[in-house]
C-alpha positions in Angstrom: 188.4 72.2 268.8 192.1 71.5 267.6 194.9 73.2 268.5 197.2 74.3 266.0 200.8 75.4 267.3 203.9 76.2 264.9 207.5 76.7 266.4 210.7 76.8 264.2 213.5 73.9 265.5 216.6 74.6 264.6 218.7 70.9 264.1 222.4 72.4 263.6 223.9 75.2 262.4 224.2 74.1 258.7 220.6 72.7 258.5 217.8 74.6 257.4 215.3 75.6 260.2 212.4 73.5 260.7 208.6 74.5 261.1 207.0 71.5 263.2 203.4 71.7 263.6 201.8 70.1 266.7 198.2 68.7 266.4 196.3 67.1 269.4 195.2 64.5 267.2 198.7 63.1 267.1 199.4 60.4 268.8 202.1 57.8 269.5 202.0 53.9 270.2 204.7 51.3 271.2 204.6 48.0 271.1 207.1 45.0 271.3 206.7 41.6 269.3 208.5 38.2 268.9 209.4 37.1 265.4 208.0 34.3 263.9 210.5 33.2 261.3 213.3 36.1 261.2 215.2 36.0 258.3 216.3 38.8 255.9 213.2 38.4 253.4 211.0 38.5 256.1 212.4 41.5 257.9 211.9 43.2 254.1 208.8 42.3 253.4 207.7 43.5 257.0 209.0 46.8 255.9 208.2 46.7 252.6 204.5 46.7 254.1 205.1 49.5 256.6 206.1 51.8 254.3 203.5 51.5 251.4 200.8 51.7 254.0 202.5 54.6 256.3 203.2 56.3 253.7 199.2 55.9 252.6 197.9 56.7 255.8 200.1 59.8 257.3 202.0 57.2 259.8 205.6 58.0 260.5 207.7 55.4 262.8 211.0 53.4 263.8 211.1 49.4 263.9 214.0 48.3 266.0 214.7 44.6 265.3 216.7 41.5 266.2 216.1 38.0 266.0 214.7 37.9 269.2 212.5 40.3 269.0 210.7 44.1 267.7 210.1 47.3 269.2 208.2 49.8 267.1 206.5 53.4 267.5 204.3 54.2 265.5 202.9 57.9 265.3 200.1 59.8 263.7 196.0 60.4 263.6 195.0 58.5 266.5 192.6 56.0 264.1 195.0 55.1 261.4 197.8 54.1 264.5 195.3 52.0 266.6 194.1 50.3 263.3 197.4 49.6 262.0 198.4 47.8 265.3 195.4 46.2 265.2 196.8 44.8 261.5 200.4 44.3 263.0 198.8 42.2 265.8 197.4 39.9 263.3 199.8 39.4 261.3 201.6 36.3 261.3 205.3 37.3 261.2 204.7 38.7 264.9 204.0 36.7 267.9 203.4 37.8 271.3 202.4 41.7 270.3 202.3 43.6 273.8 200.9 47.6 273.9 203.3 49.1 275.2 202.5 52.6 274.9 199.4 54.6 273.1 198.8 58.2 274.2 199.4 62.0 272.9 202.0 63.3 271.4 203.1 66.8 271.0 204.8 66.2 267.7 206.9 62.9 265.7 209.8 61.9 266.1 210.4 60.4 263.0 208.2 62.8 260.7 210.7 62.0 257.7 210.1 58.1 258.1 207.6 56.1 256.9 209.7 53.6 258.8 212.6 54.0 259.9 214.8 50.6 260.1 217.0 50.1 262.9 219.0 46.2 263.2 219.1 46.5 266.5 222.2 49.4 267.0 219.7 50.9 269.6 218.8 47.7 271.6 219.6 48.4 275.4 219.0 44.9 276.0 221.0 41.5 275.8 219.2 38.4 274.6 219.3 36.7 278.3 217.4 39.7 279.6 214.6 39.0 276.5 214.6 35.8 277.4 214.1 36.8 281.4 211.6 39.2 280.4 213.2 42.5 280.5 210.3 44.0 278.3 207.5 43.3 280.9 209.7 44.6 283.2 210.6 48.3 282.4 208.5 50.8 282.0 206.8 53.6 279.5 209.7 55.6 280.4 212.2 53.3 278.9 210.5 52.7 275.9 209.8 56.5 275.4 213.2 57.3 276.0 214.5 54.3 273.8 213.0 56.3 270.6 213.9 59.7 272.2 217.0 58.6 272.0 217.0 57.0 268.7 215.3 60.2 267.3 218.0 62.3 268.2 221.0 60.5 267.2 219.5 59.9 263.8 218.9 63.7 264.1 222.3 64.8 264.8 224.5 62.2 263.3 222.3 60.8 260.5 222.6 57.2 261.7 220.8 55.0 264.0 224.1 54.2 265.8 224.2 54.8 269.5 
């Protein structure tokens, strides 16, 4: 059986209330990449992509990108996340795909974005530690909180600058 829970989120004072709904069937997935060719065309192609098909199969998200490499949540019905990852991991403008993350979530955090593009203002992370392998090293906490983080900011201040 589903559950079905509405609650009314207030964002600031001059924005209109919210009504979120939160299904058990939503769920969330991480994952990090390395580019394979980075370049501006590529980058809009990428989400050229993500948006057409998130926006045809209910997905919301937030690609966080740099030359040296891509975070990404994705969120929504648990079979249309796990088989887009399972199209992002063979695609050939991402090398190195690692799950990061895949498990329920109580609502999105980008439910306005089919994807939501972020050059990198977010990035905790200096190129040295990619290159020392920072992203094998921290956990599902710091990748959670990464998009928490990201989420809000874009929330409150309309920008992905942190």
């Amino acid at each position: 059986m589903r559950r079905l829970t509405f609650r009314i989120v207030e964002v600031s004072a001059t924005a209109r209330p919210l009504v979120e709904a939160t299904i058990s069937n939503c769920y969330q997935l991480i994952y990090s990449s390395r580019p394979f060719g980075y370049d501006q065309p590529t980058l809009d192609g990428i989400l050229l992509d993500a948006r057409r098909c998130n926006t045809r199969d209910d997905i919301t998200g937030a690609l966080i990108c740099r030359q040296d490499a891509y975070i990404q949540l994705l969120e929504g019905p648990r079979a249309k996340v796990s088989d887009t990852y399972d199209r992002i991991r063979g695609d050939d403008r991402h090398v190195e795909v690692q799950l990061r993350f895949f498990g329920d979530s109580t609502d999105r955090l980008f439910g306005d974005w089919a994807m939501l593009h972020d050059p990198a203002n977010s990035w905790p992370w200096s190129r040295s530690e990619i290159n020392s392998g920072i992203l094998d090293q921290v956990g599902v906490a710091a990748y959670r909180r990464l998009f928490r983080d990201l989420a809000q900011n874009v929330a409150t201040n309309g920008t992905t600058d942190l």
